[in-house]
TORKOL-4160 file (C-alpha; in steps of 0.2 Angstrom, whole numbers, padded with zeros to 4 digits, m for minus):
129
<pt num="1" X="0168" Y="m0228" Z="m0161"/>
<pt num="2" X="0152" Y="m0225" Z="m0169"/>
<pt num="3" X="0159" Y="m0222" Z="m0185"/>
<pt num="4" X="0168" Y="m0238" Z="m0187"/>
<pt num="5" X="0152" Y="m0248" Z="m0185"/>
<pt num="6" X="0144" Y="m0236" Z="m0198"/>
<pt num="7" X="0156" Y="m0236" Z="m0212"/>
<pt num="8" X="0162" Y="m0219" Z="m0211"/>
<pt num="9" X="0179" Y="m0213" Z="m0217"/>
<pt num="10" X="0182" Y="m0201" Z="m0204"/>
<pt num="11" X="0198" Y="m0197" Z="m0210"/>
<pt num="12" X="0195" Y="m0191" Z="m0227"/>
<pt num="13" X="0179" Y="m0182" Z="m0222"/>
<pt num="14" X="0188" Y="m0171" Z="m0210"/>
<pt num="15" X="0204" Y="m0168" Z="m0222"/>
<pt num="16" X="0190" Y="m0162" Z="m0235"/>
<pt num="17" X="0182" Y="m0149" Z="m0221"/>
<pt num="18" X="0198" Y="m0144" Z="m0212"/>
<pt num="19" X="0209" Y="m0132" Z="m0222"/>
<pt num="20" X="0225" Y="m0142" Z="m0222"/>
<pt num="21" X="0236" Y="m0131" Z="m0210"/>
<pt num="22" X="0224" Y="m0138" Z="m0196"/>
<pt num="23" X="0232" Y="m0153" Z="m0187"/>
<pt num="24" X="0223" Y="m0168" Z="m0181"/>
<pt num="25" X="0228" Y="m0172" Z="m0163"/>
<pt num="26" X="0221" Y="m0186" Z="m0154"/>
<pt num="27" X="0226" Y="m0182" Z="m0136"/>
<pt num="28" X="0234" Y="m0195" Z="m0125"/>
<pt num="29" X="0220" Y="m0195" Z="m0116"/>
<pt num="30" X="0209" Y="m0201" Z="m0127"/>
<pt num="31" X="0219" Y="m0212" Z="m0133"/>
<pt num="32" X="0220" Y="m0221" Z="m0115"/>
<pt num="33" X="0202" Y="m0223" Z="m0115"/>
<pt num="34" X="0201" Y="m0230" Z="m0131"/>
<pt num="35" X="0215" Y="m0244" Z="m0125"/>
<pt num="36" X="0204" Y="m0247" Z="m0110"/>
<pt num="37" X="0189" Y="m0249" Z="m0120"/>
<pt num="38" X="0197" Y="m0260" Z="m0130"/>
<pt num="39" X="0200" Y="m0271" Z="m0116"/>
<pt num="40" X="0182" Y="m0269" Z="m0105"/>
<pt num="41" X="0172" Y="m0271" Z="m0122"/>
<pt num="42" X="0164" Y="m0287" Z="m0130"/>
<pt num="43" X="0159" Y="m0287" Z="m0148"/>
<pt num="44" X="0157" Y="m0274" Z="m0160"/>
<pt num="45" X="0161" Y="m0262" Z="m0148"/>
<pt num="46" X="0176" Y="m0271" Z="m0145"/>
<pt num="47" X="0181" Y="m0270" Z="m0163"/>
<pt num="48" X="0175" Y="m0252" Z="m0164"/>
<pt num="49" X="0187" Y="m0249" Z="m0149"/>
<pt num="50" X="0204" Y="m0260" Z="m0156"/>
<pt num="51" X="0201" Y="m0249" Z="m0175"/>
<pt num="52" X="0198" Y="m0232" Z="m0168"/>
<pt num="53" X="0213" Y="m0236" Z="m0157"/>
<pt num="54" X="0224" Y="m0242" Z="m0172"/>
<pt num="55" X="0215" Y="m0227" Z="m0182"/>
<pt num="56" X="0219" Y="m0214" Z="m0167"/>
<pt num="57" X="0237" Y="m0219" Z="m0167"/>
<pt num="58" X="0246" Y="m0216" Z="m0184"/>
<pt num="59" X="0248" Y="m0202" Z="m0197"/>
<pt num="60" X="0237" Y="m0190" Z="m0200"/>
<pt num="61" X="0233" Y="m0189" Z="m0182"/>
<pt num="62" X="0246" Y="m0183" Z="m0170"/>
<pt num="63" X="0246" Y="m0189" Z="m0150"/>
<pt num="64" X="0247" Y="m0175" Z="m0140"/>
<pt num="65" X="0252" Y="m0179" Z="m0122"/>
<pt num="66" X="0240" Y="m0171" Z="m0110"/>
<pt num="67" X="0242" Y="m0176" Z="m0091"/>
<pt num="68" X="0227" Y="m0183" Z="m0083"/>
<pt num="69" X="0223" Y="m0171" Z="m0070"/>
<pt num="70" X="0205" Y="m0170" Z="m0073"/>
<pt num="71" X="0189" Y="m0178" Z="m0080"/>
<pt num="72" X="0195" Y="m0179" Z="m0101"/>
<pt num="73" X="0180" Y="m0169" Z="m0105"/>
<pt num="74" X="0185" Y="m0156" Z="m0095"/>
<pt num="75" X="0202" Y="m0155" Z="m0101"/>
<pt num="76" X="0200" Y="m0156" Z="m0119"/>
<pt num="77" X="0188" Y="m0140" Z="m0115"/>
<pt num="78" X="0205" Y="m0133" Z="m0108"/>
<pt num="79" X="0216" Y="m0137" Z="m0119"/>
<pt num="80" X="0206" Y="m0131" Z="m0134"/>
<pt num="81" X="0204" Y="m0112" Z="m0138"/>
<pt num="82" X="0191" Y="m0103" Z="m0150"/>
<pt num="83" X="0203" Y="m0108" Z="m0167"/>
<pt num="84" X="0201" Y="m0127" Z="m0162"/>
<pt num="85" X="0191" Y="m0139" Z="m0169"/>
<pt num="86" X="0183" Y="m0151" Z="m0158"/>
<pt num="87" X="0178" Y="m0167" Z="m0165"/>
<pt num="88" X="0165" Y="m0179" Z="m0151"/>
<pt num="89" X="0150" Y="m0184" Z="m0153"/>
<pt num="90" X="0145" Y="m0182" Z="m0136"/>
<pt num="91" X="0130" Y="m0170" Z="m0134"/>
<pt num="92" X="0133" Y="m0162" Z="m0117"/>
<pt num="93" X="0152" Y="m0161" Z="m0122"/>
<pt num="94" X="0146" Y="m0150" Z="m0139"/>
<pt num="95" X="0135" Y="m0140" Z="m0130"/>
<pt num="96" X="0150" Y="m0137" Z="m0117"/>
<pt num="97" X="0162" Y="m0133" Z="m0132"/>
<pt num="98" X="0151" Y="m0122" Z="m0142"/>
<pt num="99" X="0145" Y="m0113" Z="m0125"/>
<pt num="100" X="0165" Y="m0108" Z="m0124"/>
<pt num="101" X="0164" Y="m0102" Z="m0145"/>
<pt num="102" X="0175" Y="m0119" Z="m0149"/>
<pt num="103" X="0168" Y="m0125" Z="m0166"/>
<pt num="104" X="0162" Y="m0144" Z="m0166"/>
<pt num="105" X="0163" Y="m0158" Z="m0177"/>
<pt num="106" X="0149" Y="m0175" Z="m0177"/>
<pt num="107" X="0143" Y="m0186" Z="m0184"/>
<pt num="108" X="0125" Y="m0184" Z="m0189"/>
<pt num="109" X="0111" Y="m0196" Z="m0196"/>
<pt num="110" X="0124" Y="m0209" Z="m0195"/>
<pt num="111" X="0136" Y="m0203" Z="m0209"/>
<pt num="112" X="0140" Y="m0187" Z="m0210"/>
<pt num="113" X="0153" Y="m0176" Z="m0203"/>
<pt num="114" X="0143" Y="m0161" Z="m0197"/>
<pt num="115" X="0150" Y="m0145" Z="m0192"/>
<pt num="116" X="0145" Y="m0132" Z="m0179"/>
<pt num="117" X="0153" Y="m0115" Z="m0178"/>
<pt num="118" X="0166" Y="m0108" Z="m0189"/>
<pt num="119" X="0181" Y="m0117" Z="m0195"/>
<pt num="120" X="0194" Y="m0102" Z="m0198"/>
<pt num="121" X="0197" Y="m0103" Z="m0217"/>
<pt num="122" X="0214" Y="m0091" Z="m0218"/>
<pt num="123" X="0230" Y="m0094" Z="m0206"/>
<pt num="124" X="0236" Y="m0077" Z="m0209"/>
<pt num="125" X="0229" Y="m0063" Z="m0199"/>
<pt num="126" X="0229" Y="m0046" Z="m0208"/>
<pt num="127" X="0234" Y="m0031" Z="m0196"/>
<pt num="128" X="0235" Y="m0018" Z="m0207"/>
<pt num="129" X="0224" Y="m0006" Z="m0218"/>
């Protein structure tokens, strides 16, 4: 939410990093707390909530529906694997991510995307010699 109240365009800063055969999936789950933020929330942070929301829920990003079965920062740890991208600006959930080689996107000094690990540049695997 942070980057609404920052002026960040989130959007095209990650289509400029990604390569453009990544997608940009918002899991359901996110999206849920995000509607339930919106609702709890006063303020800026209600706004931040209502446009992430809005944001979250239209192209480019796709909603991928993930069954609550566990705490969302354990699941989004799941359901990525080592060719993901996880975008959070959570520090323990970074640490978690990268601890399990899953590169990381943030937001650092307020307005920039910075990345941590390796984004895979090239979608074709060469097997032969």
């Amino acid at each position: 939410m942070m980057m609404f109240q920052l002026d960040v365009d989130v959007v095209t800063d990650l289509q400029n990093l990604l390569p453009s055969y990544y997608d940009l999936i918002v899991p359901s789950i996110v999206i849920n707390e995000l509607a339930n933020l919106k609702k709890k929330s006063k303020g800026k942070n209600k706004l931040a909530a209502t446009l992430a929301y809005k944001l979250a829920s239209k192209d480019p990003f796709k909603i991928e529906n993930i069954k609550k079965t566990d705490h969302v920062d354990n699941l989004l740890l799941k359901y990525c694997t080592k060719d993901d991208v996880l975008c959070t600006n959570d520090k323990i959930l970074r640490r978690r991510a990268r601890q399990k080689g899953i590169t990381v996107i943030y937001l650092r000094q307020h307005r920039f995307l910075e990345v941590d690990g390796y984004i895979k540049r090239n979608s074709i695997t060469y097997n032969e010699k």
